[in-house]
N, C-alpha and C positions, 0 to 999 in steps of 0.2 A: 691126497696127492695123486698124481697123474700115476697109470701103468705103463709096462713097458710097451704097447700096442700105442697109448697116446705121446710116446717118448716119440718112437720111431716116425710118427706119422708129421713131426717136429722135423724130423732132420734135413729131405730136402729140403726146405723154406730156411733154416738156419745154416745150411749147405752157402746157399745164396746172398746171408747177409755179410757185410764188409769185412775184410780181413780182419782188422783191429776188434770188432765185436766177437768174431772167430776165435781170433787168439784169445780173448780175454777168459771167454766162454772155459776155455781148455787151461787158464793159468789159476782156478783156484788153491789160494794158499794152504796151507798144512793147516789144522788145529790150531789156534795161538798162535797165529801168524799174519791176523788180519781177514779171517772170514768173511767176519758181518761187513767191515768197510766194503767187500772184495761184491758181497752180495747186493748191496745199496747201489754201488757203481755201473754195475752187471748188467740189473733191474732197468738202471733208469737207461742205459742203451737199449736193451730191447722194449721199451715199452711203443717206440712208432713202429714196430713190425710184431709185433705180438699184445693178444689179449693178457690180464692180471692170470686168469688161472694157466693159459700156456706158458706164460713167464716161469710160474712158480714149477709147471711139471721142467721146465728146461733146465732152471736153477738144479732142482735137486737132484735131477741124473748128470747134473758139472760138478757135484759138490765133491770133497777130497777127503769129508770129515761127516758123520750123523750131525745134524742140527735138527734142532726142534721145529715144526712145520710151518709154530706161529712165529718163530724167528722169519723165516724164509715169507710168509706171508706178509707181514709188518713191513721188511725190507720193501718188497714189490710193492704194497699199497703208499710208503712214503716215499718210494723214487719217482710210483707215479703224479704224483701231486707236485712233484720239481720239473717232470716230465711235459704238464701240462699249463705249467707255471701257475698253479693255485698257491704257490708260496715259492720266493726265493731263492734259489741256489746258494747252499750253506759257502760260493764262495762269494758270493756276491754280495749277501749280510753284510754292512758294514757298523762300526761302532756309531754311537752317538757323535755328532761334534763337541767339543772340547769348549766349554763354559771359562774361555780363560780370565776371565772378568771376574767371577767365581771364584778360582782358583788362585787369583792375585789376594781377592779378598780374606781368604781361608788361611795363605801361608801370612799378609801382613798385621792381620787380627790373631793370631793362634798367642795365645800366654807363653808357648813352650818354641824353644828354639832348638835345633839342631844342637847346639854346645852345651844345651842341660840333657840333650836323649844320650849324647854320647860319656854325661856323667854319670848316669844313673844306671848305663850297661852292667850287667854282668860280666860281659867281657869286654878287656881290653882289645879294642879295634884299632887303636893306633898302629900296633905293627903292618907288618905288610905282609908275614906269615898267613897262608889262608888257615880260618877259623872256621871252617864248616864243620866239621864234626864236632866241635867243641860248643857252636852255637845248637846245631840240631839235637844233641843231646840235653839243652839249658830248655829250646820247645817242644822236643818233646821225650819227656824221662821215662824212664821205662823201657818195655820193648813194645811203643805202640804200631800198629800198619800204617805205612807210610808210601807214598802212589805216587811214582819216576815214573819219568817219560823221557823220550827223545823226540816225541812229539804227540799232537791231540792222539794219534793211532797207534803208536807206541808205547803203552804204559804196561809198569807191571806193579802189582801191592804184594807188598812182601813185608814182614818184621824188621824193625829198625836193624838188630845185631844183623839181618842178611848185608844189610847195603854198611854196615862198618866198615871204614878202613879201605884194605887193600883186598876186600873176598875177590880170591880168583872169579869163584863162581857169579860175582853180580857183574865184576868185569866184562868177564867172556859174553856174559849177557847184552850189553851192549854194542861188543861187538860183530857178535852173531847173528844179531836180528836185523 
């Protein structure tokens, strides 16, 4: 990784780039709070104003938190391949279309119908009471690790007992983050 002589010799030229790159430069998150998204993002804005290895020495003198160098490198080498469009932009991906011809054929051939799945539940679903804890405990017993999100960059794994019930603490978890 770059020194502080290759930092500095960075900063007129990043002085110069757009505000929004500026700021972004200056907003990386805490630890556990979206780094690598933060570095992926980061990466692929500078890549039309900076070479891979000045990318990475800019990265790591923005950084909030140690990361690993080949984190920070990986980052820079896949933002630039979105950057130069050798592949896609993860938002642009889009699903398969939808085989509905398929899908008519699958649910009017299936043996099994919705009124036999719901006889053979272990839980009664009829109520209107929610059944989540009741069902997640039927898949999975025990205290296995089980991975919540509030979205794809959001997640956290923790043991089933954490996320039981009413824990303040997986609460405040999502509303903190």
């Amino acid at each position: 990784m770059g020194t502080n002589t290759t930092n500095s010799s960075h900063e007129a030229r990043v002085a110069k780039l757009p505000t929004k790159i500026r700021e972004r430069l200056k907003g990386c998150p805490t630890e556990g709070q979206g780094v690598h998204p933060w570095l992926f993002k980061t990466a692929r804005s500078l890549h039309k104003h900076f070479s891979e290895e000045e990318i990475v020495d800019i990265l790591c003198a923005n950084l909030s938190c140690q990361r690993p160098e080949r984190e920070v490198r990986d980052a820079v080498v896949n933002a630039g391949k979105y950057a130069r469009g050798e592949v896609g932009s993860p938002s642009q991906t889009s699903w398969p279309m939808v085989d509905y011809t398929m899908v008519h054929n699958i649910v009017v051939n299936s043996p099994i119908r919705l009124k036999d799945l719901s006889a053979i539940s272990p839980t009664d679903l009829s109520t209107k009471e929610p059944r989540t804890e009741e069902i997640l405990d039927l898949l999975f017993p025990d205290d296995p690790l089980l991975c919540f999100g509030r979205s794809v960059n959001a997640c956290w794994t923790k043991p089933r007992n954490f996320w039981r019930g009413e824990n303040q603490t997986s609460n405040s978890l999502w509303r903190t983050q």
